[in-house]
N, C-alpha and C positions, 0 to 999 in steps of 0.2 A: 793279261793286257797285251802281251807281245805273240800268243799266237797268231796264226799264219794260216791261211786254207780252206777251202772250203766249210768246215766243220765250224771254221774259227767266225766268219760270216754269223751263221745262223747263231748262234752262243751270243753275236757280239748283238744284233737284231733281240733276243729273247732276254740279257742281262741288261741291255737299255730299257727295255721295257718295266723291267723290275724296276729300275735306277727311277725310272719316271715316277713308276707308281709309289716309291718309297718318298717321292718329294713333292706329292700332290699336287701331278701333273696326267690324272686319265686322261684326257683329250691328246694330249702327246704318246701316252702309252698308248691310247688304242689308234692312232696314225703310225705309229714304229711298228706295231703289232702286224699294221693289214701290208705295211711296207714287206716285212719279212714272211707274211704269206705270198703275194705275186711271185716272192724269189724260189719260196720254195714249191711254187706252181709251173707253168707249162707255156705263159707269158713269155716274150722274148723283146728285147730291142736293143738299142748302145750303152743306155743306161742302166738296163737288168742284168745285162751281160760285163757289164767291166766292176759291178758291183760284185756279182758271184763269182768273177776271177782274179778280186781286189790283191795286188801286191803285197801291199803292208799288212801292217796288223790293222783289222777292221774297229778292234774296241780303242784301241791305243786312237787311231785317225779319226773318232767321231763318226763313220761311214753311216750309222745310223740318223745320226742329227743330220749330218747332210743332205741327204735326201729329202728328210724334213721338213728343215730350211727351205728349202726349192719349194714345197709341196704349199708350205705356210705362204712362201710369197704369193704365192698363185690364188689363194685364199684373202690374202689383204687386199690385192688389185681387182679382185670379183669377178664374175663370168661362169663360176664354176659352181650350178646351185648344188649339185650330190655333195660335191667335197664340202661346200658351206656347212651343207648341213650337217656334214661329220664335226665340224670344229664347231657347231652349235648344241653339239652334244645330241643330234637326234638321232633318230636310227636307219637301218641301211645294211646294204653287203658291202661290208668295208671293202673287203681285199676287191670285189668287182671295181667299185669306185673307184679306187687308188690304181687300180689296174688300168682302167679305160683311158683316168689321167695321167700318168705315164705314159699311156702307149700313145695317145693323142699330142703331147709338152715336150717329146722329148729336147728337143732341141732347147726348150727353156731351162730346162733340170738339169740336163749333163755340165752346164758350168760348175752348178754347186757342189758338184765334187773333186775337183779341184783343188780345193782349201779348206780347213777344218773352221769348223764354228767360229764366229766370234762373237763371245759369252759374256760380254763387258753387263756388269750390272754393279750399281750404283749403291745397293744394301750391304755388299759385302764390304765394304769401307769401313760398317761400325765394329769389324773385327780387326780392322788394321787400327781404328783406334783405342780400342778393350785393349791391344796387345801394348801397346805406347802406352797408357795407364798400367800398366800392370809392370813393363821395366822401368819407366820411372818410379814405382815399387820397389823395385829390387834394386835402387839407386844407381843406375845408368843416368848418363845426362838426360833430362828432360826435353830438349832442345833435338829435332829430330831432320834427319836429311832423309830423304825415302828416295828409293830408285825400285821403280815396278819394271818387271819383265813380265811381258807377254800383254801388253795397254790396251790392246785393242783400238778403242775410240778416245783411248787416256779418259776414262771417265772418272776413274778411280785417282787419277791425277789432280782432282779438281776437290778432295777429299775435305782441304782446307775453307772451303766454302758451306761446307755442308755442317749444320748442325746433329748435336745425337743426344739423346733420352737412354741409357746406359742404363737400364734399374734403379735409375732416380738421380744416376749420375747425368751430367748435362757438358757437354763442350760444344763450342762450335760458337760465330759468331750470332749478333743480334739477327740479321737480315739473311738469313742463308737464302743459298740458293736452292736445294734440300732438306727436309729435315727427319729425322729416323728417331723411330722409337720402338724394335727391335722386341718382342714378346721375351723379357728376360726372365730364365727358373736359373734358380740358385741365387747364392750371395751376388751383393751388387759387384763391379770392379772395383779396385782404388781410387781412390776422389785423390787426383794430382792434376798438378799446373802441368800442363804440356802445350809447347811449341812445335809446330811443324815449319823449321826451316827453308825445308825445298823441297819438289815432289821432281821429279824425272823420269821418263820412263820410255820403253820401244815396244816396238812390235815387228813382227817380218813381211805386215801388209796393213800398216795403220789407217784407220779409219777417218774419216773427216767430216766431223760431224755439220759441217757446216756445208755440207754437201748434200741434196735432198736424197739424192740416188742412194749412196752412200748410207746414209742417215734410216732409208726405208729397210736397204738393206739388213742392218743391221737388228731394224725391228724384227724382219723376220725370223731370227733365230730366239726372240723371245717368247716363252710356252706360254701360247694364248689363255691359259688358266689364269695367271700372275698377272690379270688387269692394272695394277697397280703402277707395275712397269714400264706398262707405257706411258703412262705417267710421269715417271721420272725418266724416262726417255726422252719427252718430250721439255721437261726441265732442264736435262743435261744438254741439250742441243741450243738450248736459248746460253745458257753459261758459257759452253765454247763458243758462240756464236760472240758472245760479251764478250771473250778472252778462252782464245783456245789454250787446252794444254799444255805442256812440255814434253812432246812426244817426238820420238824419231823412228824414221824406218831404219831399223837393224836388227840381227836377230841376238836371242836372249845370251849367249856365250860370247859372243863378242863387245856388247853394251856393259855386260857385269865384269868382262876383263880390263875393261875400259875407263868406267866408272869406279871401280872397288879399286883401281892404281894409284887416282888422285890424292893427292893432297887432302888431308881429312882437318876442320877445325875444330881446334881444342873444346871442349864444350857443350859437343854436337855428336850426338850417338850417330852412325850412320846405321841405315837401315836396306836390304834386300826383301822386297815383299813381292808376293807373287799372290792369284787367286784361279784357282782352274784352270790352270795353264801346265803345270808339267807334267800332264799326260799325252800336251802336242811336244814339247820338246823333244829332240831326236836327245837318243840314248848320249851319242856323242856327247852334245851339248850340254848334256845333263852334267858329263863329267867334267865338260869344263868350267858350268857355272860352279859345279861344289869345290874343283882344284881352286879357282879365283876367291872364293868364302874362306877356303883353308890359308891361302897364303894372307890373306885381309885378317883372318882372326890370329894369324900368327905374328901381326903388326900392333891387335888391337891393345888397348889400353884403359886403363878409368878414366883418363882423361878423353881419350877418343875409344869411345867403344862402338862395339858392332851387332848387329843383331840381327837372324834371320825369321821374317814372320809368314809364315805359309795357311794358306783357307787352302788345302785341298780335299778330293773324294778318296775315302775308304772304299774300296769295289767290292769287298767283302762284307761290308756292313748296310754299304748304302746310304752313308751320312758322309759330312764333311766336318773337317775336324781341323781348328785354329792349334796351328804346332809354332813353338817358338825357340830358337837358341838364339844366346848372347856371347859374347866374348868381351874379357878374358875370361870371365865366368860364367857357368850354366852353357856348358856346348854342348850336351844330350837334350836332343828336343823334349821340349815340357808342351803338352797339349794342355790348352788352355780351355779349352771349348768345342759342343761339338754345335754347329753352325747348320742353320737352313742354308741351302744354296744359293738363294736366294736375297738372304738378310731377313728371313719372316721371323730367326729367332736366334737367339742364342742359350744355349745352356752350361753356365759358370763352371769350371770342375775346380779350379783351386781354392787349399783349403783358406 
């Protein structure tokens, strides 16, 4: 994840492509694919060039999705029949195509690198609530305050409106605003009362959904495969539009040192959740969100406890995997599930 270099470029280009195709996303694999042929051809302009002599780490930064991103915008706004018809799934010389539009866009594409993805999707929620059923399991208060780091467009903030179909388990209000029902193998979760208190969350470039520009934007980084998602794309934008989030612009180590200092009410598990998101946080960061979890779980209590719920990506495996610790008890992550990226499934691992 943290190489560096030339080498690390091409790796990071040829292991998204794998990443893709392991999450039944071809049409993205084969767009990443003809992206990292142009680079490894004879092509040149601002944007082939600051890619091949990328600073950071190319897998860690998304360098592949970025480019993407840009590529897919250009594909939503139309004008572009050859690349259509790559995202139509027809055929073609990809890497020419991708090539011609780069060297034609550049001025459009060189923004999107700039910033890494923003991956906010709305099915990964029903892992934040499997996980809430499952410590209220293991008798933590049922009553839940959440703070997400890395929100994006706080979609995942809006959690409490969303109903869910859990392997026949069922939360969520009468009238949601979404509702999920999640391909579940294995046992069902635990069937528990659970309240969600409060949702809060940041990001270091928050999205507004009630923004159309904004709002398009953000489409774009969703892998035109996942029709569905636009979908709830388009639902989550009418929700915040009803009542936007609780989002604020800050970045992840200063909002969790911030937030985990307060004043915690008796009764009320606090919760750190996160989804696809600490492979942008800077290493730093990292260490200071886990120093802030260590001195919170060294506060924590049965009466106030604390819990850490994470949907991140295995790069090794190519799945994503719902991990969870509590405090005072169970501070070794317990993987609970390994998770579509997307929320297309989940599969139960506990016995």
């Amino acid at each position: 994840m943290d190489d560096k270099g030339q080498h690390a470029v091409t790796d990071a280009f040829r292991m998204q492509v794998a990443y893709c195709e392991a999450n039944s996303a071809p049409i993205t694999a084969r767009i990443v694919g003809a992206i990292g042929a142009v680079l490894a051809g004879d092509a040149s302009n601002a944007l082939l060039e600051r890619v091949r002599r990328w600073q950071g780490a190319p897998l860690a930064d998304a360098v592949p999705l970025r480019v993407a991103g840009g590529l897919h915008a250009l594909h939503l706004a139309g004008g572009e029949p050859a690349l259509d018809a790559m995202y139509r799934g027809m055929g073609g010389n990809d890497a020419d195509i991708v090539a011609d539009v780069i060297l034609r866009r550049e001025a459009e594409l060189l923004p999107w690198l700039d910033g890494p993805p923003q991956t906010n999707e709305a099915g990964r929620s029903s892992n934040f609530i499997a996980a809430m059923l499952w410590l209220a399991q293991q008798g933590l208060a049922a009553r839940f305050e959440c703070f997400e780091i890395g929100s994006s467009a706080g979609i995942n903030l809006m959690m409490d409106r969303y109903a869910y179909d859990l392997g026949g388990v069922k939360v969520g209000p009468q009238s949601p605003a979404m509702a999920f029902r999640p391909e579940w193998r294995g046992a069902p979760p635990p069937e528990r009362e659970i309240e969600i208190v409060s949702l809060e969350g940041c990001d270091v470039a928050p999205v507004n959904l009630a923004d159309p520009a904004q709002a398009q934007r953000l489409k774009a980084y969703i892998w035109p495969e996942h029709t569905i998602r636009f979908d709830r794309m388009d639902a989550a934008i009418r929700a915040a539009c009803d009542k936007a989030p609780d989002l604020v612009g800050m970045n992840a180590a200063d909002f969790a040192e911030s937030r985990l200092s307060q004043p915690q009410e008796t009764g009320v598990t606090r919760v750190l959740m996160h989804s696809i998101v600490w492979q942008y946080v800077p290493q730093d960061q990292q260490q200071r969100v886990t120093r802030a979890m260590e001195d919170a779980a060294a506060r924590a209590t049965p009466e106030r406890p604390l819990a850490w719920v994470c949907v991140e990506a295995n790069r090794e495996t190519h799945v994503h995997e719902l991990t969870v610790r509590h405090w005072p008890q169970g501070p070794e992550p317990r993987m609970l599930a390994v998770a579509h990226a997307h929320g297309a499934y989940l599969e139960w691992l506990p016995d």
